[in-house]
KEVOKE-34048 format. One record per residue (C-alpha): residue in one letter; x, y, z. Coordinates in steps of 0.2 Angstrom, whole numbers, plus 5000, padded with zeros to 4 digits. Layout:
% KEVOKE-34048
AXYZ ...
//
This chain:
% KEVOKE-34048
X500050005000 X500950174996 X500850335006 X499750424994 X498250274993 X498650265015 X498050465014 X496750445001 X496050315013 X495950425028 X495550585021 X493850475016 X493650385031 X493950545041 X492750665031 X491350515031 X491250515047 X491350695053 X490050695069 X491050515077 X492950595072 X492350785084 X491750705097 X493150585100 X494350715097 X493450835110 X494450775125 X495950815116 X495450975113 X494951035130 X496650985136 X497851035124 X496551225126 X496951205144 X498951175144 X499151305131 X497951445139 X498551435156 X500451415152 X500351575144 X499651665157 X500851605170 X502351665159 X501451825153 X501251865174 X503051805175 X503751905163 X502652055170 X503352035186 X504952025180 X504652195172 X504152275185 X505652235195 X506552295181 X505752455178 X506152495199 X507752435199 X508252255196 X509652285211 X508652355224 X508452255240 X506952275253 X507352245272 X505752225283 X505552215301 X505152015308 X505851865303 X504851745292 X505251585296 X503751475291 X503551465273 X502151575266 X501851675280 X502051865283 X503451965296 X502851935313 X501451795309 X501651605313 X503451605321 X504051775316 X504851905327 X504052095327 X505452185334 X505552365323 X506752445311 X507152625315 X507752765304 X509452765314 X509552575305 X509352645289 X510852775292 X511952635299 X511552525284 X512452665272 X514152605280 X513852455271 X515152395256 X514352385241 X512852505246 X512452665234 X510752725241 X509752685256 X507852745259 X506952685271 X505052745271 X503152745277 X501352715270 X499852785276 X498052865270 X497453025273 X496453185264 X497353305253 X496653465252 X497253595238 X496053775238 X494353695237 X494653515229 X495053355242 X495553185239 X496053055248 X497452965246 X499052875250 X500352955259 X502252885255 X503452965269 X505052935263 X507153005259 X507653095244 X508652935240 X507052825235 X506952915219 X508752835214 X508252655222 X506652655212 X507352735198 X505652865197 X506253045196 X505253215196 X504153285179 X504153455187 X505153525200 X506353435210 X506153285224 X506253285242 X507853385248 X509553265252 X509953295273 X509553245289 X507853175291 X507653255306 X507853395297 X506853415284 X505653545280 X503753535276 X503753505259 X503153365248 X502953285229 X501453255220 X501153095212 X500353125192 X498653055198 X498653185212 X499253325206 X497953315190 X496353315202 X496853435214 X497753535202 X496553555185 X497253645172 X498753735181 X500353685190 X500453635206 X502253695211 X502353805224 X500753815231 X500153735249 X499453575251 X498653515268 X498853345273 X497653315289 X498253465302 X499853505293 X500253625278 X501653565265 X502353655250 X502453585234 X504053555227 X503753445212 X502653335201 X503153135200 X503153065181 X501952945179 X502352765185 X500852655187 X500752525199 X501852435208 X501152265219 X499552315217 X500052515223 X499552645212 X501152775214 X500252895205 X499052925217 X500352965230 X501053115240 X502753105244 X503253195261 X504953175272 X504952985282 X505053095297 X503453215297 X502553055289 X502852935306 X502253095316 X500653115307 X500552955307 X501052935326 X502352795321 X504052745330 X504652625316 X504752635298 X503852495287 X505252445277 X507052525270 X507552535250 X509352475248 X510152485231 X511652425226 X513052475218 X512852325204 X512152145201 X513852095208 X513652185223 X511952155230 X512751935236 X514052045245 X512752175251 X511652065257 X513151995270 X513352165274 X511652225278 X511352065288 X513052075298 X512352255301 X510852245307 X511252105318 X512652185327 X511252325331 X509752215336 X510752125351 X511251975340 X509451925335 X508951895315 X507251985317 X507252045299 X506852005283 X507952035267 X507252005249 X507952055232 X507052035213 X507651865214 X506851815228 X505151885223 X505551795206 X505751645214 X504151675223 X503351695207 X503851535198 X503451425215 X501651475212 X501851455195 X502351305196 X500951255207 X499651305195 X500651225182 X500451075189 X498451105193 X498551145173 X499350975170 X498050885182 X496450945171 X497450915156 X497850745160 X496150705166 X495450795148 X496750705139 X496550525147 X494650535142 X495050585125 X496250445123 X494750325131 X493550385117 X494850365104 X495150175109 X493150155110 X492850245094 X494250145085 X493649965091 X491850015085 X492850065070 X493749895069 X492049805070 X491049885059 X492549895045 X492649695046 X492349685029 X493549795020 X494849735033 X494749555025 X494749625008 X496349735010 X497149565017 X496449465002 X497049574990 X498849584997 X499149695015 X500249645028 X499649645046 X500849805046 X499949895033 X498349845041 X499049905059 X499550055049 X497950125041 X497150105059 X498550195069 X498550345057 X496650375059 X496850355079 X498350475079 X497850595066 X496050615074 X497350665091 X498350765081 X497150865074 X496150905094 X497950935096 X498251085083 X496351155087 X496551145106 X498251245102 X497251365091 X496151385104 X497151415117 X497951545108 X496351645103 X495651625121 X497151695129 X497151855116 X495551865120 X495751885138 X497352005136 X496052105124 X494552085137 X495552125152 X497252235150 X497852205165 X498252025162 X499851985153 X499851845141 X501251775133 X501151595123 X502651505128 X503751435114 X503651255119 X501951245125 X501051205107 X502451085100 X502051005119 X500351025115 X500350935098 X501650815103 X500750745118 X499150745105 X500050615093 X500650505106 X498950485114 X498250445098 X499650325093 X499550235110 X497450225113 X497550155093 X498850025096 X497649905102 X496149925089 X497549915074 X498349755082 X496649675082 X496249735067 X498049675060 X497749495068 X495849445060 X495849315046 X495549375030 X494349225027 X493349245044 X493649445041 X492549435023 X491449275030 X490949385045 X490349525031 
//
């Protein structure tokens, strides 16, 4: 039997049976959907994530108060210490080697008030430093002024969002803002930044980490910004800090210290979790297509009894016969296989259309996976239909027609 009268044959056999061949590919397709779908949303999220580090500085390194020693819980819960960080730690980590900028800073709400307008928003007490550390500089005017925190005027910086509502139609700088009982002057207008963890920056005002733990009533700061110098440095930096903060808290390890890598490993645990919970539904999707493809196919074996003992009487071999059987099993997978893909595809630019804020990347390996995995189901649910149908006797094959 030649190729070309093996694909004549299941082009026919495929097309007269159009209803029997969806159906038994439907498993297929709802798994290969699934795989391809979700794996792109877990790297487009990754790759988001890691943009976002990026865009704030890929060497920055966070030190917050407690010690999280039971995995998945915050500073301070289930096992963790609460003893606080101070300002005085954040002046004592610039000594550090390797260290460029250090900012440590607060967060907390309150009502802006500009002539007659109000809003409420954040309010992000922090040094002139954080600007460098998150790589986020001023659109108008300048940042917080370098010096002594102790020190530091009453003077803040508008985030876009902020400084568009309160501020219609003329600039902000130089003009007096009240934040709850105090008065601050505006010294400058952020550029837009977007969000950062779920933060909107823009819809920020920035005063001095001092003034914001007093209108606050705070003795600690929340966490402090440490850049440094390079990717080579922040290994070293991170001995450093740790020695450092140590020495000062009495010997006890009642801090935290993450970098972008951490968070990224973060990231691709729970990645890998819902990978896995992608790979459960696909199996189960992909095991009952491969049960309807061994059930269609040994109906297909019985009722093409017939033509079996006639190929066989007219010259098959049991192989060709096994042949024409396990191309029909594995091009019926195959083809769940490439419109799973395409559907996984469509649905995820769908969803990145429908809802901007999710990021959607199709990884490169997950439709070759896809239509990979496809053919070997089909290829292994049909190997038992085509051997049956390669063992019958071509005498009791065209007896039994």
């Amino acid at each position: 039997m030649a190729l070309g009268d093996l694909w004549e044959l299941l082009l026919e056999t495929l097309s007269t049976r159009r209803l029997r061949a969806v159906l038994t590919m439907l498993g297929i397709v709802v798994g290969m959907a699934a795989v391809v779908l979700l794996s792109s949303i877990g790297a487009g999220t990754r790759a988001g994530v890691a943009q976002m580090f990026a865009q704030f500085g890929a060497t920055v390194v966070g030190v917050a108060p407690g010690r999280t020693r039971t995995l998945g819980a915050s500073p301070g819960v289930m096992g963790g210490t609460t003893r606080p960080l101070t300002i005085e730690d954040a002046l004592a980590l610039r000594r550090v080697s390797g260290v460029r900028y250090v900012a440590p800073h607060v967060l907390g709400t309150g009502l802006a008030q500009a002539g007659e307008r109000e809003r409420r928003t954040m309010i992000y007490g922090t040094v002139w430093e954080d600007q460098h550390c998150l790589q986020w500089y001023p659109r108008l005017g300048t940042f917080l002024p370098p010096g002594d925190p102790d020190q530091q005027p009453p003077v803040c910086v508008l985030g876009a969002t902020v400084a568009r509502e309160l501020y219609v139609g003329r600039s902000p700088l130089g003009s007096y803002l009240r934040l709850g009982e105090a008065r601050f002057r505006v010294i400058g207008v952020m550029e837009p930044k977007g969000q950062m963890l779920g933060v909107d920056l823009d819809d920020m005002v920035y005063v001095p980490v001092r003034r914001a733990m007093r209108m606050f009533d705070l003795q600690s700061v929340m966490e402090i910004h440490v850049l440094a110098a390079s990717h080579e440095q922040i290994a070293p930096v991170v001995r450093g800090l740790t020695r450092a903060l140590v020495e000062r808290h009495d010997g006890e390890l009642d801090f935290t210290i993450t970098t972008s890598a951490d968070a990224l490993a973060v990231v691709d645990q729970i990645m890998d979790v819902l990978f896995v919970g992608v790979l459960v539904i696909a199996a189960i999707s992909v095991l009952v297509g491969a049960l309807g493809i061994l059930t269609i196919m040994w109906v297909v074996v019985h009722e093409r009894t017939g033509e079996i003992g006639l190929l066989k009487a007219i010259g098959a071999s049991d192989r060709q016969v096994m042949l024409v059987f396990l191309s029909e099993s594995g091009a019926l997978a195959l083809a769940g296989g490439v419109v799973g893909a395409g559907l996984g595809w469509c649905a995820g630019w769908l969803l990145s259309v429908l809802v901007p804020a999710i990021r959607v990347e199709t990884p490169p390996w997950s439709v070759p996976m896809a239509l990979g995995v496809s053919l070997a189901v089909g290829l292994v649910a049909g190997t038992a239909p085509a051997l049956r149908a390669a063992q019958l006797d071509p005498v009791d094959a065209l007896r039994a027609e």
